[in-house]
MARVO-445129 format. One record per atom (N, C-alpha, C, O): chain; x, y, z; residue in one letter. Coordinates in steps of 0.2 Angstrom, whole numbers, plus 2048, in hexadecimal, padded with zeros to 3 digits. Example, Ala and Ser with C-alpha at 12.3 -4.5 7.8 and 13.67 -1.06 7.14 Angstrom:
BEGIN
A, 842, 7E4, 827, A
A, 83E, 7EA, 827, A
A, 842, 7F0, 827, A
A, 847, 7EF, 82A, A
A, 840, 7F5, 823, S
A, 844, 7FB, 824, S
A, 840, 800, 827, S
A, 843, 806, 828, S
% end
This chain:
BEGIN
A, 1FE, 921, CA4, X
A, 1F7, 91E, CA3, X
A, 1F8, 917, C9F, X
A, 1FC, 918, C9A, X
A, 1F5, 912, C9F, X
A, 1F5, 90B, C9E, X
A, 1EF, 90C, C97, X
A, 1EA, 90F, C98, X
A, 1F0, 909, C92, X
A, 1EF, 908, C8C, X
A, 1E9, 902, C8D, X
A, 1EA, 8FE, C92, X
A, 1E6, 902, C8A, X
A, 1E1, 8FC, C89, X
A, 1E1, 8F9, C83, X
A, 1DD, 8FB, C7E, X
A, 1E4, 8F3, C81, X
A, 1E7, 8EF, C7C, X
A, 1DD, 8F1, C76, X
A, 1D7, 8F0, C77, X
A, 1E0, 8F2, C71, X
A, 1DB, 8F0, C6C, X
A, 1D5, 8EA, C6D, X
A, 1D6, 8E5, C71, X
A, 1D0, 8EC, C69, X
A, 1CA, 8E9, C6B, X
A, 1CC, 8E4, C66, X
A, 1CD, 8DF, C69, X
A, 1CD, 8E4, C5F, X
A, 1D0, 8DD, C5B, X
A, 1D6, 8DA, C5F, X
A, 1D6, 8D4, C5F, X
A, 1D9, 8DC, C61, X
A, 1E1, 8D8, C61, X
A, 1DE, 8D4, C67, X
A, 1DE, 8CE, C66, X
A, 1DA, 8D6, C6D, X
A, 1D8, 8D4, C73, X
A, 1D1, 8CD, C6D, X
A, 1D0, 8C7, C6F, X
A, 1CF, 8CF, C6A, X
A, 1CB, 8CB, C66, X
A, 1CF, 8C3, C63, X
A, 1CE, 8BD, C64, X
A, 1D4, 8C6, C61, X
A, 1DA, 8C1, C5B, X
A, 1DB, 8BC, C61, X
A, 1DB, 8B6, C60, X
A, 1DD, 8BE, C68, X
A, 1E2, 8BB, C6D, X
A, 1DC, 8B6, C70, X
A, 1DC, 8AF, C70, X
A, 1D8, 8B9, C71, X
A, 1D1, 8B3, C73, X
A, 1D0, 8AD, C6E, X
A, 1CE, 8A8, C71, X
A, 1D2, 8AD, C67, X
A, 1D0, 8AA, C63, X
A, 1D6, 8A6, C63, X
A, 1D5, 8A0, C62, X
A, 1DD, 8A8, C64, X
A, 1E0, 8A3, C62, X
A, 1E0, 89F, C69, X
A, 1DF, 899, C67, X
A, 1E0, 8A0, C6F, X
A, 1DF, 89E, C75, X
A, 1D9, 897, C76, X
A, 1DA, 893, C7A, X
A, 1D2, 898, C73, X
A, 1CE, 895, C73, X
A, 1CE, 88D, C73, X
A, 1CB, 889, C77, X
A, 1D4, 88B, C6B, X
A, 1D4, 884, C6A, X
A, 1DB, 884, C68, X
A, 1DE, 889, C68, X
A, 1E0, 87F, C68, X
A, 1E4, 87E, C66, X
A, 1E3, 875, C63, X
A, 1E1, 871, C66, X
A, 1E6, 875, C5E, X
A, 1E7, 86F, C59, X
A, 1ED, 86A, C5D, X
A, 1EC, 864, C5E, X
A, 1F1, 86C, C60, X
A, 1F3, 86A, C65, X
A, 1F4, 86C, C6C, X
A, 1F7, 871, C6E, X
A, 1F1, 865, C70, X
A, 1F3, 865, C78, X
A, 1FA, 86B, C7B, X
A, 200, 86C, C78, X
A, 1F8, 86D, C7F, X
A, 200, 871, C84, X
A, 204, 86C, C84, X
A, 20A, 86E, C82, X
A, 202, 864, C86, X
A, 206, 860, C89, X
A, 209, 85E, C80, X
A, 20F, 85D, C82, X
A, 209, 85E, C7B, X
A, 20B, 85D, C72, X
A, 20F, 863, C74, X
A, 214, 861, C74, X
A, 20E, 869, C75, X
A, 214, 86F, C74, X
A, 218, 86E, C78, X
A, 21E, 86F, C75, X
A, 219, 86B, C80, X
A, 21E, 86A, C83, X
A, 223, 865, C81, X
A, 229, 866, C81, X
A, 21F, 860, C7E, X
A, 222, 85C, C7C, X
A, 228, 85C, C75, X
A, 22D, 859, C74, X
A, 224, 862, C71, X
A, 22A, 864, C6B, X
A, 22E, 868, C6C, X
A, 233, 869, C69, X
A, 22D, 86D, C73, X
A, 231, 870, C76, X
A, 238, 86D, C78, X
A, 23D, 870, C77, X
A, 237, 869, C7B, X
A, 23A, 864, C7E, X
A, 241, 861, C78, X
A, 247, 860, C78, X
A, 23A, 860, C73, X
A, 23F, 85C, C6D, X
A, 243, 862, C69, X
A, 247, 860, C64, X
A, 243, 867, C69, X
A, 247, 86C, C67, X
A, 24D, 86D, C6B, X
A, 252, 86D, C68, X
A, 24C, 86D, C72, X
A, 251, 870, C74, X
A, 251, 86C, C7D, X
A, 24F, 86E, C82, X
A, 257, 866, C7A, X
A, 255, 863, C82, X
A, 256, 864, C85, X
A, 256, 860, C8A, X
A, 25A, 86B, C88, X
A, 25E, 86E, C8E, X
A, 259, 872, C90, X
A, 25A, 874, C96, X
A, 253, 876, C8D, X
A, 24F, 87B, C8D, X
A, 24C, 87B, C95, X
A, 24A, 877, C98, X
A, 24D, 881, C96, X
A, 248, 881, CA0, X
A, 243, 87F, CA0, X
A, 242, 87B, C9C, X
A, 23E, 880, CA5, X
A, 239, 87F, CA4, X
A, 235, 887, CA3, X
A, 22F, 887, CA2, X
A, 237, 88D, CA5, X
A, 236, 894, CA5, X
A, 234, 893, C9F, X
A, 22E, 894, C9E, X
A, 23A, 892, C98, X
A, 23A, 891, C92, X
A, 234, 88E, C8F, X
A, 232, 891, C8B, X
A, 231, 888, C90, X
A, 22E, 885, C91, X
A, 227, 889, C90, X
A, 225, 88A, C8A, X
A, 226, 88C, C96, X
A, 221, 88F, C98, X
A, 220, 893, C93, X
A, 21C, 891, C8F, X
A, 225, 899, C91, X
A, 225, 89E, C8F, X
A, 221, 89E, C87, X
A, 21C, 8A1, C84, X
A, 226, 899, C84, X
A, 222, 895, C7E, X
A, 21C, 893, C7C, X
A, 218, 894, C77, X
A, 21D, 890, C80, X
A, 215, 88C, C80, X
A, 20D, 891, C83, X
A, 207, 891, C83, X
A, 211, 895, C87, X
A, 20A, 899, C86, X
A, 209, 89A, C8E, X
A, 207, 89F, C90, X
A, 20A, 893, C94, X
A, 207, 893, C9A, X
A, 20A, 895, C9F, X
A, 20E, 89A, C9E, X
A, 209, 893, CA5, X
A, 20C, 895, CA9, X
A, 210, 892, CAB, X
A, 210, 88D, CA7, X
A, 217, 891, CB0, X
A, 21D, 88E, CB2, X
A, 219, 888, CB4, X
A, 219, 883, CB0, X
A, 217, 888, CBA, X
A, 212, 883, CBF, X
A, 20F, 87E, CB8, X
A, 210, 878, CB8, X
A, 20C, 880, CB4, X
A, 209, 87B, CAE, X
A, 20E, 878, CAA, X
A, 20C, 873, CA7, X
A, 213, 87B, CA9, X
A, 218, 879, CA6, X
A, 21D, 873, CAB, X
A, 21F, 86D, CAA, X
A, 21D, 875, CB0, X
A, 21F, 86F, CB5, X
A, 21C, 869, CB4, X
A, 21F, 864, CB2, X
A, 217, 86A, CB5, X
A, 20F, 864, CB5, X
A, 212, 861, CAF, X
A, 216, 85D, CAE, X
A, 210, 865, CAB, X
A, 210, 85F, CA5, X
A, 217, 85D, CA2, X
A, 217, 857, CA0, X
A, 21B, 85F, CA2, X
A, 224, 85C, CA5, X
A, 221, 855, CA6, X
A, 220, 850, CA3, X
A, 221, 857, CAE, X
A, 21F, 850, CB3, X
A, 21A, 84A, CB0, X
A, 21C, 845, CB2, X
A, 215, 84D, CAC, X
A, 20F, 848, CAA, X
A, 213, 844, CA3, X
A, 212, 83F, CA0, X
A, 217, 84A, CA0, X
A, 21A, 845, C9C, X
A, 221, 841, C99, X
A, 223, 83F, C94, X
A, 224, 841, CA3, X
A, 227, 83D, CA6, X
A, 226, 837, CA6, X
A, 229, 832, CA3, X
A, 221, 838, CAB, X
A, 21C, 832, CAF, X
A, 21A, 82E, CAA, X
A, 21B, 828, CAC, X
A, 216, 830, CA4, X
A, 214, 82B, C9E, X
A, 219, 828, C99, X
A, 217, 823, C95, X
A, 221, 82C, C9A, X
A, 225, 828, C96, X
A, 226, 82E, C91, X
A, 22D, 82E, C91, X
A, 225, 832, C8E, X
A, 227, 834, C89, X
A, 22D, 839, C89, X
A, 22F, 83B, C84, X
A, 22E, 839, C90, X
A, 236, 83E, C8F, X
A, 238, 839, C95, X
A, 235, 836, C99, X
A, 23E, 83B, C95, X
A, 245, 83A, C9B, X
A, 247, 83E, C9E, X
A, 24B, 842, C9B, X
A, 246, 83E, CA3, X
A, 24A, 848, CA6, X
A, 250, 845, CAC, X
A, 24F, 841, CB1, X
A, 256, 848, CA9, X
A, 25D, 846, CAE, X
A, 260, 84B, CB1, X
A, 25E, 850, CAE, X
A, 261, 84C, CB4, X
A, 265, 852, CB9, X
A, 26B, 853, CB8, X
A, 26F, 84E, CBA, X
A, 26C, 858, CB6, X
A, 274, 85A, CB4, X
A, 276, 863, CB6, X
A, 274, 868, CB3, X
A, 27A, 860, CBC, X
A, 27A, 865, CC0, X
A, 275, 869, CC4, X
A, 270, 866, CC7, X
A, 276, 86E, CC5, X
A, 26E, 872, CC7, X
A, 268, 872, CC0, X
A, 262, 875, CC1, X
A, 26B, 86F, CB9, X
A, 264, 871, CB5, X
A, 262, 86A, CB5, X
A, 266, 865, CB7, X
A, 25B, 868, CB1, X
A, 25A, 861, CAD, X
A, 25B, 862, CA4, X
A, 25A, 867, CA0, X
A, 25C, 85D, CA3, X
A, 25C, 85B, C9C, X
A, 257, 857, C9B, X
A, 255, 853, C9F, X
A, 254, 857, C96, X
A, 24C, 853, C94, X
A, 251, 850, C8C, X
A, 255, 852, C88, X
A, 24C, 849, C8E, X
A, 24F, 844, C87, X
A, 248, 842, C84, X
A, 243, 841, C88, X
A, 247, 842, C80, X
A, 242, 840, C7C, X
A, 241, 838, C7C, X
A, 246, 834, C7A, X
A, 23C, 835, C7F, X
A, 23C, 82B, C7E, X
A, 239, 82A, C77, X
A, 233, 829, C77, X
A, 23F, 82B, C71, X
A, 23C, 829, C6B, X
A, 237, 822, C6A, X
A, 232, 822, C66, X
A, 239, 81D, C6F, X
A, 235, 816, C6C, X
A, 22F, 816, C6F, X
A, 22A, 813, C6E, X
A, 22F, 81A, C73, X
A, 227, 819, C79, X
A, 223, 81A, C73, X
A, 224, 81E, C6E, X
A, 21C, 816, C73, X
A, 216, 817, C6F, X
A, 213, 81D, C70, X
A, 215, 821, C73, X
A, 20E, 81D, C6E, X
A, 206, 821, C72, X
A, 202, 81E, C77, X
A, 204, 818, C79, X
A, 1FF, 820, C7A, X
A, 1FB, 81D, C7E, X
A, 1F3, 81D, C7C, X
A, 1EF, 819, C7F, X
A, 1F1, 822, C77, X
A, 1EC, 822, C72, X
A, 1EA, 81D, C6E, X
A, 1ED, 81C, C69, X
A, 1E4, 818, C71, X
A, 1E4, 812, C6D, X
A, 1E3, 814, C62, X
A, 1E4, 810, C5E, X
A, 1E1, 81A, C61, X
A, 1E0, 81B, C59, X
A, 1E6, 81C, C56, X
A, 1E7, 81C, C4F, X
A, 1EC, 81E, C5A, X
A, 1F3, 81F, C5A, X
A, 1F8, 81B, C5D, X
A, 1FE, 81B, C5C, X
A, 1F5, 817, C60, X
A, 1F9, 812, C63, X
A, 1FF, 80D, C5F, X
A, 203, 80A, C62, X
A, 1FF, 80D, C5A, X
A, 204, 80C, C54, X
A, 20A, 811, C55, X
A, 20F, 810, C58, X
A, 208, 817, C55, X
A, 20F, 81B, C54, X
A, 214, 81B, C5A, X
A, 215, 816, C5D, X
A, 218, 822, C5B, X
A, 21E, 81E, C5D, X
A, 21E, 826, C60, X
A, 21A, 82A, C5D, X
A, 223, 829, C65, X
A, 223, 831, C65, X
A, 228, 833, C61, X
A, 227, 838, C5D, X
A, 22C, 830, C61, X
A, 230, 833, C5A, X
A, 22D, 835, C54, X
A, 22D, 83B, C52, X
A, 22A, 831, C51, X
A, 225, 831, C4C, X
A, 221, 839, C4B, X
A, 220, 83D, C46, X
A, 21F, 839, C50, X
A, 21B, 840, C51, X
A, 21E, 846, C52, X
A, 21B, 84B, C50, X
A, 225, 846, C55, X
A, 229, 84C, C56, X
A, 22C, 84D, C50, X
A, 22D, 852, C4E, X
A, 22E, 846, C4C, X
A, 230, 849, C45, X
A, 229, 84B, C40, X
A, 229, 84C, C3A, X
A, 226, 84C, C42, X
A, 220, 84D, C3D, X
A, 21E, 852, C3D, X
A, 21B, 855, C39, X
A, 221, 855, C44, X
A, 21D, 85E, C45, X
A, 224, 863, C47, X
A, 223, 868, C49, X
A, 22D, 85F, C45, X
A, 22F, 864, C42, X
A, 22F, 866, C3D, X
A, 22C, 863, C38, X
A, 234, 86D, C3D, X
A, 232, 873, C39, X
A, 233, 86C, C31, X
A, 236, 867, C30, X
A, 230, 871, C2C, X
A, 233, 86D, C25, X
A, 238, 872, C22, X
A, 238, 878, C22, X
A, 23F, 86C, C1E, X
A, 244, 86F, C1E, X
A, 244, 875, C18, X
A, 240, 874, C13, X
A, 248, 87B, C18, X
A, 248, 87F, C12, X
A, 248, 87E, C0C, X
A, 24C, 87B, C0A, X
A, 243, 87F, C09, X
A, 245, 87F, C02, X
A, 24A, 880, BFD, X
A, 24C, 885, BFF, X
A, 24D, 87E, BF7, X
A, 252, 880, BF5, X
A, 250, 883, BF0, X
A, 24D, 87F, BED, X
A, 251, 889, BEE, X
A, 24F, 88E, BE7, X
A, 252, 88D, BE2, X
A, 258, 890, BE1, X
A, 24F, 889, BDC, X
A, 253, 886, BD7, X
A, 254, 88E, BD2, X
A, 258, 88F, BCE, X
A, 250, 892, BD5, X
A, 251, 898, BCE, X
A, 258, 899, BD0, X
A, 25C, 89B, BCC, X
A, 25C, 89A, BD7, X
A, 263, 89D, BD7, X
A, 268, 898, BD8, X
A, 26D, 899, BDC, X
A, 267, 892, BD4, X
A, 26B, 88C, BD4, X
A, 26F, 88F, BD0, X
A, 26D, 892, BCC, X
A, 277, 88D, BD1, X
A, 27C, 88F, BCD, X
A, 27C, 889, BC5, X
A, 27A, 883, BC4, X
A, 27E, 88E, BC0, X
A, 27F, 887, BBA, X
A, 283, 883, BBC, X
A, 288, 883, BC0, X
A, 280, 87D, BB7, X
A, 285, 877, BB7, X
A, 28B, 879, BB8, X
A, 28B, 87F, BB9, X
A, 293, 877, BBA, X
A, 298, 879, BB7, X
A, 299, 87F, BBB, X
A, 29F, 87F, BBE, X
A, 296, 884, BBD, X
A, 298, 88A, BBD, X
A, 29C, 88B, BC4, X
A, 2A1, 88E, BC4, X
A, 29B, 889, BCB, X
A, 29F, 888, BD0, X
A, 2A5, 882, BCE, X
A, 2AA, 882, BD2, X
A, 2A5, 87E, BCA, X
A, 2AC, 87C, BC9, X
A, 2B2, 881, BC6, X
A, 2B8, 883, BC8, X
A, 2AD, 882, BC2, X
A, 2B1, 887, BBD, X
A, 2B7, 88F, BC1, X
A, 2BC, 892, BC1, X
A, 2AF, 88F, BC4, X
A, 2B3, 896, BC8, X
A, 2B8, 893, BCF, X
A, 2BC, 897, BD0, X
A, 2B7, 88E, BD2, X
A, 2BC, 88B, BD5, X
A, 2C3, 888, BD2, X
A, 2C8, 888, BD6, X
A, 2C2, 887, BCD, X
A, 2C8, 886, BC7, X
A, 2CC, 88D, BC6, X
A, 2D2, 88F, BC8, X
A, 2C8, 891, BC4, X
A, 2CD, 899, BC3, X
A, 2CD, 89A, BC9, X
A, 2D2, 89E, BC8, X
A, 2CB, 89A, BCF, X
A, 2CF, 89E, BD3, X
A, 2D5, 899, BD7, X
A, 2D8, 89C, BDB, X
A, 2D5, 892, BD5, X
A, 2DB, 88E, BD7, X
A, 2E1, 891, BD2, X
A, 2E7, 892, BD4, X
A, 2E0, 891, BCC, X
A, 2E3, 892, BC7, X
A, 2E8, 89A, BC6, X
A, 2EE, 89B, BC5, X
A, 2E4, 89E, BC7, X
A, 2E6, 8A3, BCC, X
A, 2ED, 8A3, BCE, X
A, 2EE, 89F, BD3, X
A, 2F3, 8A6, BCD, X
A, 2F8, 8A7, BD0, X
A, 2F9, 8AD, BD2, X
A, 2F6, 8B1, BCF, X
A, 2FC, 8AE, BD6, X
A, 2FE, 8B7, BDA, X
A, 303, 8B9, BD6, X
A, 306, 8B4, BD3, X
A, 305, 8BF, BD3, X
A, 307, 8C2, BD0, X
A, 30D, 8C3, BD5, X
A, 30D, 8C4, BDB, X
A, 314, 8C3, BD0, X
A, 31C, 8C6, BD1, X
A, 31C, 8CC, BD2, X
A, 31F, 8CF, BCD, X
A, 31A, 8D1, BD6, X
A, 31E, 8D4, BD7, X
A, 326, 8D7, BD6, X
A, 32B, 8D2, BD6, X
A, 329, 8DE, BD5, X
A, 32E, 8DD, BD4, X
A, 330, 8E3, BDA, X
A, 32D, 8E8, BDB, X
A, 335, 8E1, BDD, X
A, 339, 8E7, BE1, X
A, 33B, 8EC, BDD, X
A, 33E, 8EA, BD8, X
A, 33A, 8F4, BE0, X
A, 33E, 8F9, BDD, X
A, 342, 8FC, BDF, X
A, 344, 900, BDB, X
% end
């Protein structure tokens, strides 16, 4: 017998589904820039759509310049065209680059509370240089 997904969880998915802050065609695009060997199944899967939609928008954002897709072998490879502009006149200043580094991830933090002290990885790099293997004696 087949389960009938919760009345919230079915509520939560409608809501994230409704709007997105960015276009499909902005997610393929970062997909792209993550991993330019990526399928287009891949593609799909990620982003949410269907294969068919993820084709399209490849193509659409071929056609305007913003990627380079080369054929290597039976796969393709996707290049990102850093210099092309936007085509958004209120955006028309930027650059695609610009944007793709703008919406990767931010890099780790470094946690100063487990920073070693001053000195202290010298020091212990010194003692264990310093370090000699002990003489054994035959009996």
């Amino acid at each position: 017998m087949r389960r009938s997904p919760r009345p919230e969880a079915t509520a939560r998915r409608e809501d994230d589904r409704r709007w997105s802050l960015l276009t499909a065609h902005a997610e393929v695009l970062f997909c792209i820039a993550r991993n330019p060997d990526t399928r287009v199944r891949e593609i799909a899967e990620t982003v949410g759509i269907s294969e068919r939609g993820a084709h399209q928008i490849v193509a659409d954002l071929v056609g305007a310049g913003y990627v380079r897709r080369a054929r290597i072998g039976r796969r393709n490879r996707y290049a990102i065209e850093s210099k092309t502009t936007l085509k958004h006149t209120y955006v028309r200043h930027r650059r695609v680059a610009s944007i793709v580094a703008l919406l990767e991830p931010e890099p780790a933090k470094v946690d100063r509370s487990a920073k070693p002290r001053r000195g202290a990885s010298k020091r212990a790099s010194a003692e264990s240089a310093s370090v000699k293997p002990s003489k054994r004696r035959a009996a």
